[in-house]
C-alpha positions in Angstrom: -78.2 -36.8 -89.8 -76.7 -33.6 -91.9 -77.2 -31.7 -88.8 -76.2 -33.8 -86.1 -72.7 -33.6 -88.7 -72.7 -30.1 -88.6 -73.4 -29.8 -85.3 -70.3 -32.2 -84.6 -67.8 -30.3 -86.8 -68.8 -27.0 -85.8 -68.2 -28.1 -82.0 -65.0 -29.3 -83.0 -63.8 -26.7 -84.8 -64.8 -23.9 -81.8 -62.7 -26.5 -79.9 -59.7 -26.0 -82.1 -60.3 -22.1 -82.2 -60.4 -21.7 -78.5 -57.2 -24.1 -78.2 -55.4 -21.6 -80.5 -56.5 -18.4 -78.7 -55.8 -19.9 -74.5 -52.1 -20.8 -76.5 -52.0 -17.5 -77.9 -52.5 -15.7 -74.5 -50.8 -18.0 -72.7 -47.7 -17.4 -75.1 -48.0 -13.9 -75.1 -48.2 -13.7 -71.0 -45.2 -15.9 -70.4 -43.6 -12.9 -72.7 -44.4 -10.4 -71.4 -43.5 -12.0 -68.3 -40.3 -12.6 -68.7 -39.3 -9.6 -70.5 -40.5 -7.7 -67.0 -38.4 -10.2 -65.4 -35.5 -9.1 -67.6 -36.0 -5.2 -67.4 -36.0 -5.6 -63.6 -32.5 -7.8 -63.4 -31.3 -5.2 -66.3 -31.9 -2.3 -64.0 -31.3 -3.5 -60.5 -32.6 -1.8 -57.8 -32.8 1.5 -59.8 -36.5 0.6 -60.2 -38.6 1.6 -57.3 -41.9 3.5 -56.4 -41.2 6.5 -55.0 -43.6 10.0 -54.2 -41.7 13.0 -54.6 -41.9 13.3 -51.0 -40.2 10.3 -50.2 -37.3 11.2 -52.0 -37.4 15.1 -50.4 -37.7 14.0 -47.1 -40.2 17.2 -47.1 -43.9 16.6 -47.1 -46.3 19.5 -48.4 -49.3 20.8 -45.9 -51.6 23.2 -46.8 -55.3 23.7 -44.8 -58.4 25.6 -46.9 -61.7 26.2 -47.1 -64.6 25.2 -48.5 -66.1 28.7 -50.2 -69.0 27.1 -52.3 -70.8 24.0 -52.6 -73.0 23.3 -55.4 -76.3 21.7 -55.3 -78.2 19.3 -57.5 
């Protein structure tokens, strides 16, 4: 009977444990969520992803050739 009481409280209290952690990551994504949401209203359109290239209009071409390979 000691066990099956044990057995009972210990399920209960992983219960409460995992409850605590999904609310804890849950919390902490909405944050982190919304302060991206903020830094991109804050900045505009200033935030993009760009290659160097793309801002240059120029685009870098170069041709070689392989001198050495090495073998396993």
């Amino acid at each position: 009977m000691l066990a099956v009481l044990l057995l009972a409280a210990a399920f209960f209290f992983g219960l409460v444990v995992l409850s605590v952690l999904v609310g804890v990551f849950f919390l902490s994504g909405l944050a982190i969520w919304l302060r991206s949401l903020w830094l991109r209203r804050a900045k505009g359109s200033e935030i993009s992803v760009e290659t160097p290239q793309a801002r240059t209009g120029q685009v870098i071409d170069a041709e070689y050739t392989v001198v050495s390979r090495r073998r396993n």
